[in-house]
C-alpha positions as CSV (number, residue, x, y, z in Angstrom):
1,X,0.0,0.0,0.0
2,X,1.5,3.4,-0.9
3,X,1.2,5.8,1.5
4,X,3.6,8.6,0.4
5,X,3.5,10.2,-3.6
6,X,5.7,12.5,-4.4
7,X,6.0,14.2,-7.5
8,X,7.4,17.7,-9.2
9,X,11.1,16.3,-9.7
10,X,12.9,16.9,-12.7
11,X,15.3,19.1,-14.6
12,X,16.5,22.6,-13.8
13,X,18.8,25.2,-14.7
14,X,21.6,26.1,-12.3
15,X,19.6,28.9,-10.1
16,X,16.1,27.9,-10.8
17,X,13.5,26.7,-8.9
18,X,11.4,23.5,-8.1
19,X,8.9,22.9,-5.6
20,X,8.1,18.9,-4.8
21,X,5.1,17.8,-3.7
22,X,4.2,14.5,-1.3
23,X,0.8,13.5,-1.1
24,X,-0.2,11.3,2.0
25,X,-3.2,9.6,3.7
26,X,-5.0,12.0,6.2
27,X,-3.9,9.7,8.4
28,X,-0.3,9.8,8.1
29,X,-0.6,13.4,7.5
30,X,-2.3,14.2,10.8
31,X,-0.3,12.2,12.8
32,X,3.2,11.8,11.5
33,X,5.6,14.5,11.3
34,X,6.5,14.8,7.6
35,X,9.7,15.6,5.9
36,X,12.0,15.4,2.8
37,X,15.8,14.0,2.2
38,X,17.8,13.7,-0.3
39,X,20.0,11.2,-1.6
40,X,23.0,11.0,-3.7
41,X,24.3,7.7,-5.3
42,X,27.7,6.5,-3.4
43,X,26.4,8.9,-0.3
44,X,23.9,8.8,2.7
45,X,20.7,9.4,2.9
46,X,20.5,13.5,3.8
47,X,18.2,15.0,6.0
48,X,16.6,18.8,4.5
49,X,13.5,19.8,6.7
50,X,10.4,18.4,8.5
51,X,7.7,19.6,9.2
52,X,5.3,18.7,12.6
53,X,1.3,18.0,12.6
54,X,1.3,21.6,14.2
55,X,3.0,23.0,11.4
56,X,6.1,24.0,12.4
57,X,9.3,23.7,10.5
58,X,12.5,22.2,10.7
59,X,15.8,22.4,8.9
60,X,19.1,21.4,8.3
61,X,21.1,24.1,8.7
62,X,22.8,23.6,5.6
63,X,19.4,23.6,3.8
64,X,18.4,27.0,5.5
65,X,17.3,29.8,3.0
66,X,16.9,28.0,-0.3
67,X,14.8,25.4,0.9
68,X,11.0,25.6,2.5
69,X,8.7,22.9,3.3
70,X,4.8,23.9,3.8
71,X,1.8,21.6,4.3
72,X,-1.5,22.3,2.3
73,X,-4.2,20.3,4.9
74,X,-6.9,20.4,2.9
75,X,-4.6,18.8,0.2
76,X,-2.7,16.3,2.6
77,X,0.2,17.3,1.0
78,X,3.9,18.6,2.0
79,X,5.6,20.5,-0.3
80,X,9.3,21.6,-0.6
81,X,10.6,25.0,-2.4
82,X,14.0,25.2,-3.7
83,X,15.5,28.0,-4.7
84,X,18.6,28.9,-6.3
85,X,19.4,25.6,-6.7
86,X,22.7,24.2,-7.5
87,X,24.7,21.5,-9.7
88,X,25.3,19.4,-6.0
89,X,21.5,19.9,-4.9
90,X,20.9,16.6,-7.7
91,X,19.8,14.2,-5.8
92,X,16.9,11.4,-5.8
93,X,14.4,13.4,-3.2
94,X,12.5,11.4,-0.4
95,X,9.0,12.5,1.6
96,X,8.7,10.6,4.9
97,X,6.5,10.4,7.7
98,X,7.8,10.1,11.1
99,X,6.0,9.1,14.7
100,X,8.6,7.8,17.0
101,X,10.4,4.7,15.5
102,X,7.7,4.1,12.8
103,X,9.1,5.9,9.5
104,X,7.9,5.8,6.3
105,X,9.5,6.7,3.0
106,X,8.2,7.6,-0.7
107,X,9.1,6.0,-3.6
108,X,11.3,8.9,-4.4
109,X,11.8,11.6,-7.2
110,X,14.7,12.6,-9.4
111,X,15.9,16.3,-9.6
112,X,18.7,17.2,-11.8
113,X,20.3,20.4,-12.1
114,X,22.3,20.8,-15.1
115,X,22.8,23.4,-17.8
């Protein structure tokens, strides 16, 4: 049963912008805190940002300023901005849903930044 979609990957310029988006059961998405990684191939899996059922955020200090994650509720859906993005911010993108030691993971989606 898939729990987490995400979608919006794909190509983009060096400095342009992409937003993701993760759709989830109400469920999960009232419940679980929701986030996004990243992952490189060769590298481990990198936290960006989470954000709580209360709807506040959380980043990785390294993903502070060109990154924001939002919730829509009515939607059930996370979404992650990035902004001036860079050659090193390709990566295969992950929405999860934390509660305690229960985490659940996407299937993932590409983004490429590449001239």
């Amino acid at each position: 049963q898939v729990q987490l979609v995400e979608s919006g990957g794909g190509l983009v310029q060096p400095g342009g912008s992409l937003t993701l988006s993760c759709a989830a059961s109400r469920r999960l998405f009232s419940l679980y805190a929701m986030g996004w990684y990243r992952q490189v191939p060769g590298k481990q899996r990198e936290w960006i940002a989470s954000i709580r059922p209360s709807g506040h955020p959380e980043y990785a200090d390294s993903m502070k300023g060109r990154f924001t994650i939002s919730r829509d509720t009515t939607k059930t859906t996370v979404s992650l901005q990035m902004n001036s993005l860079k050659s090193e911010d390709t990566a295969v993108y992950y929405c999860t849903a934390q509660r305690g030691d229960n985490n659940i993971w996407g299937q993932g989606t590409q983004v490429t930044v590449s001239a």
